[in-house]
C-alpha positions as CSV (number, residue, x, y, z in Angstrom):
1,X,-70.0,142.9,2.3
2,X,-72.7,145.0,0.4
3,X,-73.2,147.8,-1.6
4,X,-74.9,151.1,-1.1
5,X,-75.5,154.4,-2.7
6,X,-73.4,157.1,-0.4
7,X,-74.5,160.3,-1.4
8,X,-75.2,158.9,-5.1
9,X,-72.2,156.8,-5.4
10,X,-71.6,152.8,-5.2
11,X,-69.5,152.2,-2.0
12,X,-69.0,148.6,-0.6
13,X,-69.3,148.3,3.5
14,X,-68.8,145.7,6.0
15,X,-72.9,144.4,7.4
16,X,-73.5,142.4,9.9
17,X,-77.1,142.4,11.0
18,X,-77.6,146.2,10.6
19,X,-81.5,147.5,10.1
20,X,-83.0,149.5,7.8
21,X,-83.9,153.2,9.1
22,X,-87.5,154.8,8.4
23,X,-87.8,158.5,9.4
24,X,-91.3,159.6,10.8
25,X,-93.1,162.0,8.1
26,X,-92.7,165.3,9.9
27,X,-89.5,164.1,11.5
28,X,-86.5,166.3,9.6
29,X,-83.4,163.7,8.4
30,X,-80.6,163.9,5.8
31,X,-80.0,160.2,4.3
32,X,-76.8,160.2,3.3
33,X,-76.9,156.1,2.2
34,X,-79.3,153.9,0.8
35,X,-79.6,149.9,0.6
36,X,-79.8,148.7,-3.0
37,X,-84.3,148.6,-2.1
38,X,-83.9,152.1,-1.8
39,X,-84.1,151.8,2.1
40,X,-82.4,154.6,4.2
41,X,-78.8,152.6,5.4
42,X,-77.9,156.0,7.1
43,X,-79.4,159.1,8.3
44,X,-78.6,162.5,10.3
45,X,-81.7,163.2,12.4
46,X,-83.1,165.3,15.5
47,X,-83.4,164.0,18.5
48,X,-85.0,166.3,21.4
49,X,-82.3,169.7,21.1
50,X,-79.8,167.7,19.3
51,X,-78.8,165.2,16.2
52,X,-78.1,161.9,16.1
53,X,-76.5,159.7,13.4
54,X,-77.7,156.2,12.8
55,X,-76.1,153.9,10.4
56,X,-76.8,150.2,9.8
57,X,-73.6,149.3,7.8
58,X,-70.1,149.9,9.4
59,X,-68.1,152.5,8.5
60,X,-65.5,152.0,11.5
61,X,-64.9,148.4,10.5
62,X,-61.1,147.9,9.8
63,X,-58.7,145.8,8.7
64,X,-59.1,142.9,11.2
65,X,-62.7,143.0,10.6
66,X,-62.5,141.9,7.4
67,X,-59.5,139.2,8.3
68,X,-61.5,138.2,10.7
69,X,-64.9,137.9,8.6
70,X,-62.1,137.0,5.5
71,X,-63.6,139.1,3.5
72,X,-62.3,142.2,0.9
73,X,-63.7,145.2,0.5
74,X,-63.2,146.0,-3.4
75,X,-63.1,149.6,-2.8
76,X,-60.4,149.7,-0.1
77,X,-60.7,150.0,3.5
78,X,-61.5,153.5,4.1
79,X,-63.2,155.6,6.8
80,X,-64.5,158.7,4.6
81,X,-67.9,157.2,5.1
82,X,-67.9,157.6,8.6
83,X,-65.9,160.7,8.9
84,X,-68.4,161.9,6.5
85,X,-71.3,160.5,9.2
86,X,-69.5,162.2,12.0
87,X,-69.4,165.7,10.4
88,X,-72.8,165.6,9.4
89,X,-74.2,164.7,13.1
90,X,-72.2,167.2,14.5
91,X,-73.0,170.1,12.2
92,X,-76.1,169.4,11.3
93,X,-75.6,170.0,7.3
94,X,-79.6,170.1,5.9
95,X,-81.5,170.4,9.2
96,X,-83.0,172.9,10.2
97,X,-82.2,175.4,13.3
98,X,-84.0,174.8,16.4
């Protein structure tokens, strides 16, 4: 379980082994999350003509996850963050046009 900073608020995930994302200066990205260093946890970027979404924490985990992990997530098991990860990738929000 850890904390990050979704879009400015505290939101608890399920990590396992996830890495810490560093965008090339030049290379256009939206960090949506951040690691309690201040780390990028997860990003919208391009990639060639597209956009690709990298996240370290898991967004997707559910219920057995954390059974199986026995863990608890103390803001619920929810999916907004990755929904919110999803949307982003696919529309692009605050990249530019190419």
């Amino acid at each position: 379980m850890l904390p990050v900073r979704w879009r400015g608020s505290s939101r608890h995930m399920f990590f396992q082994d996830g890495p810490t994302i560093e965008l090339r200066p030049g290379v256009p990205g939206v960090v949506l999350a951040t690691y309690d260093t201040g780390a990028p946890a997860a990003v919208v970027t391009t990639f060639g003509a597209g956009r690709v979404g990298l996240v370290g924490p898991h967004p997707e985990a559910d219920r057995s996850w954390y059974a199986e992990a026995e863990l608890t997530n103390p803001d619920g098991i929810r999916f907004d963050l990755g929904h919110d990860l999803i949307r982003n990738t696919m529309d692009g929000t605050g990249l530019p046009v190419r």
